[in-house]
C-alpha positions, 0 to 999 in steps of 0.5 A: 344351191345356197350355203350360209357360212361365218367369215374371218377377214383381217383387216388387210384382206377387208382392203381385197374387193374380191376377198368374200369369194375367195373364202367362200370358195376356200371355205366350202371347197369349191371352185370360184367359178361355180360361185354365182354371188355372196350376199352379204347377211350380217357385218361386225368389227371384233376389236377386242385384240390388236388385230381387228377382224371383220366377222361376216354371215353370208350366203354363198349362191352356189351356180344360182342367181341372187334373188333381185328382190326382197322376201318382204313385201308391202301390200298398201291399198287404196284406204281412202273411203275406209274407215278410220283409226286416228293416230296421235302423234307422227315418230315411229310409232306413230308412223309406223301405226299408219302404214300398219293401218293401211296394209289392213285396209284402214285410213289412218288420220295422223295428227302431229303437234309438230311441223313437217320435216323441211319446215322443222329445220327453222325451228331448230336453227331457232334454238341453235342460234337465238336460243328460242325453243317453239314448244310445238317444234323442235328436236323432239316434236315434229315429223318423225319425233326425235328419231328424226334428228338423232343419230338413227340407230337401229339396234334394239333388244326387242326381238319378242315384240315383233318382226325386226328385219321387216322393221328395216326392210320397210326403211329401205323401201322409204329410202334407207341404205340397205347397209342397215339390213347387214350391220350389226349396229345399224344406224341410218344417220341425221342427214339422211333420216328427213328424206326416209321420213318424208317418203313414209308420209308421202306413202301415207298420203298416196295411199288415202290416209291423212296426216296433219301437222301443226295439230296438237291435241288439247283434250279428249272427249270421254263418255261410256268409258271411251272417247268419242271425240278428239279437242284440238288447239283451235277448239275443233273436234273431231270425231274418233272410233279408235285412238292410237296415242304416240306422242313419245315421252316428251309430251308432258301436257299429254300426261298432265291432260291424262291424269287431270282427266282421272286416266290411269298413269303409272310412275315409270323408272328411268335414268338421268345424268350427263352427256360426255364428249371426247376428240373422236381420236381417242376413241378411236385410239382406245378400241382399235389399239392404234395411234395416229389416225384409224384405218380408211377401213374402221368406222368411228369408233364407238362404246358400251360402258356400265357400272354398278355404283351404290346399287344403281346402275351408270351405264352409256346411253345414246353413243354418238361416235362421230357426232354431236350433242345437239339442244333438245329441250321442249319448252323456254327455260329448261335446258336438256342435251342429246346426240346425234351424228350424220350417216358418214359419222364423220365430226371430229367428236364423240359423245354418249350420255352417262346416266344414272338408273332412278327407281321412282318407288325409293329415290324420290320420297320429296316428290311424292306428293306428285303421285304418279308424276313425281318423277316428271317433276324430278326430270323438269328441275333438274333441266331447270337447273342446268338452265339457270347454270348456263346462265339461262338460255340455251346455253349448257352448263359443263365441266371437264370430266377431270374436273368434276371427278376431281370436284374442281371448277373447270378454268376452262372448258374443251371445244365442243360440238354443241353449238349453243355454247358452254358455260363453266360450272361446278356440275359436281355439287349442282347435280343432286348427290344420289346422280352426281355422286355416282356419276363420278364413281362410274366415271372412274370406273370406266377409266380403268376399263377403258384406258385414255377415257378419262381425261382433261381433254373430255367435257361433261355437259348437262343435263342428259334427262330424256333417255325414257318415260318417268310415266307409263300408261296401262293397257291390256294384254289387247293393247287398249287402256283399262279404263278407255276402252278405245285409247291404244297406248302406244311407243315410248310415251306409253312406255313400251319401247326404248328407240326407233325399231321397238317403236315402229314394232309397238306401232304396228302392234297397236293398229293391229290391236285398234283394228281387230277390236273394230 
């Protein structure tokens, strides 16, 4: 017999190894004895009140073993003589496509502008230390996209467009921690996201497909409404029967190619702002009502904040807890900033970007004779602007946060995580007014909710601006583009997910669309 039961346990009974069991037994009223095992379902901190409590759904195994495997099994066969459905580029969407792929017995050929996971890391040591950025490697493109070098969370609210625990059962079958199968905010964590990547391409490559690196796509050949073969940066072509383009939201020249080309875009909404870092300490201090230092027990504190200013929307987007902001442009002369954090979350800082909602079809009337790109543009001058304000490396410019609310100039910046470096620089009047402004509204907002946040000790840093696409591109209710019948827009290029899980399921979703239409 198994019985699912909700536990409260406090955070000094968290500290009992057998705690689980002793209320299970209490809860059902049962003999300890008679209980086999408790498989733990679901995990989340409620520290709203001074004293903490660990909310668990668990399954008490009542005089029955637990089961030794999962419920999910992956069913990949030899494709290798199949027939094939090629895949533009290798996140998760695009991973996530060429094991769909296989499981349906098609041979995916993946073609990734970027290197592979090992060879990357020179790439972005390169924009640390010299401050060169490889447009075709860095922290966006390469194996695995930007999910690779983030923070690996895995919380999504896309739970109509797919099955998410196979989603994370796949993970765990590439070598991630089953923790993330029982966290309520799972993250798997930069320093162990490379090797789950490398086990997905290895699985690709064992299995028939094929997966080429340092293979960007220059232009597509069309006739007939459809593209009959695929141009690649050494003048190749290659020919395709389905096409599946995930090449994430940083792949500007992909929308430039597309709307040269006379293909269907759509300006897309999105937010822009600022990255903000506090002593993790802090944090900590706020949310679990504790000072000194947090309980063994507590993970790095994390936050959710939003705000409604001047009918826009400034909310957190990306929360690091225990990480670092990292350089995440895509090109020499611009300068764009992100998070990340290890799976131990465990540096001495936090950081969240703090962004403010952009509605392209009203706030951008000086773009408009960009069409449909106007909101690309918007996002490429304001990093070029921060860019120009580090003092045109990559360099960030920044500010404390005290500072600019205040409208000061910071004298001296805090010690940050970002290892380019900082640059003091009046953000308050360099970012344009519509997100500054609010920005600075929604800062002292969150300080009143959040007592201790809004402090000299934090530093903003600019500029946060890949949170989204500003471009969509169409498709049917088939997945497939209005006017290509068999280009499959796919992930958070195409517009239609926001991180790794709604991702990895519109990848899915897409080879299954690709293959049916065979």
């Amino acid at each position: 017999m198994v019985k699912e039961i909700q536990l409260r346990i406090t955070l000094a009974e968290e500290e009992r190894s057998d705690i689980l069991v002793f209320k299970s037994a209490i809860k059902l009223d049962i003999d300890r004895e008679d209980i086999t095992g408790v498989k733990v379902l679901r995990k989340s901190i409620d520290a709203r009140k001074p004293k903490i409590i660990f909310n668990y759904k668990v399954a008490v195994y009542i005089r029955e073993a637990l089961p030794k495997t999962s419920e999910y099994q992956f069913d990949y066969k030899d494709v290798s003589k199949a027939k094939s459905v090629h895949i533009i580029g290798f996140g998760p969407a695009g991973m996530y496509a060429a094991l769909r792929c296989i499981e349906l017995g098609m041979k995916p050929i993946v073609l990734e502008r970027g290197k592979n996971v090992q060879d990357r890391r020179r790439d972005l040591r390169a924009i640390n230390q010299e401050h060169f950025v490889n447009e075709d490697s860095n922290y966006c493109f390469g194996e695995g996209g930007a999910g690779t070098y983030s923070d690996g969370k895995l919380y999504t609210r896309s739970l109509k467009r797919g099955d998410v625990r196979r989603i994370f059962e796949n993970l765990v079958y590439h070598g991630a921690t089953d923790q993330i199968l029982i966290d309520a905010h799972p993250h798997i964590g930069t320093n162990k996201l490379p090797k789950v990547v490398k086990n997905i391409r290895e699985t690709i490559l064992k299995y028939g497909g094929e997966v080429h690196f340092e293979t960007r796509v220059t232009d597509f050949k069309i006739k007939n409404n459809s593209i009959y073969a695929i141009q690649i940066q050494n003048g190749e072509e290659l020919a395709v029967e389905k096409v599946i383009l995930a090449t994430g939201h940083s792949a500007r020249d992909i929308f430039y190619l597309l709307h040269k080309k006379n293909i269907a875009l759509e300006a897309k909404s999105f937010a822009m702002g600022v990255r903000v870092e506090h002593p993790q300490h802090i944090i900590d201090s706020i949310q679990y009502h504790c000072s000194g230092k947090r309980s063994e027990l507590l993970p790095a504190a994390s936050y959710g904040l939003v705000q409604q200013v001047n009918n826009r929307g400034v909310y957190s987007f990306c929360m690091c807890p225990g990480g670092f902001i990292v350089p995440a442009a895509t090109a020499n002369g611009e300068v764009v900033v992100n998070g990340m954090s290890p799976s131990k979350r465990n540096n001495l800082y936090a950081n969240s970007g703090i962004v403010v909602e952009i509605n392209v079809d009203t706030d951008l009337p000086k773009y408009e004779k960009f069409g449909v790109l106007k909101g690309l543009e918007y996002q490429k001058n304001l990093e070029r602007l921060a860019f120009t304000a580090g003092g045109r490396s990559q360099v960030a410019p920044a500010q404390r946060l005290t500072d600019f609310v205040e409208g000061k100039f910071s004298n001296r910046l805090n010690d940050c995580s970002y290892q380019p470096g900082l640059n003091s620089a009046p953000l308050h009047s360099l970012l344009p007014k519509f997100i500054g402004g609010r920005l600075r509204k929604g800062f002292e907002a969150f300080g009143q909710k959040m007592k201790g946040y809004y402090t000299e000790e934090a530093n903003i840093v600019g500029v946060e601006s890949r949170t989204s696409s500003p471009v969509s591109i169409p498709r049917t209710e088939h997945l497939a583009h209005p006017q290509i019948t068999n280009l499959y827009p796919c992930g958070e290029g195409g517009g239609y997910a926001g991180g790794i899980v709604s991702a990895a399921m519109d990848g899915e979703r897409c080879a299954e669309a690709a293959i049916a239409a065979f």
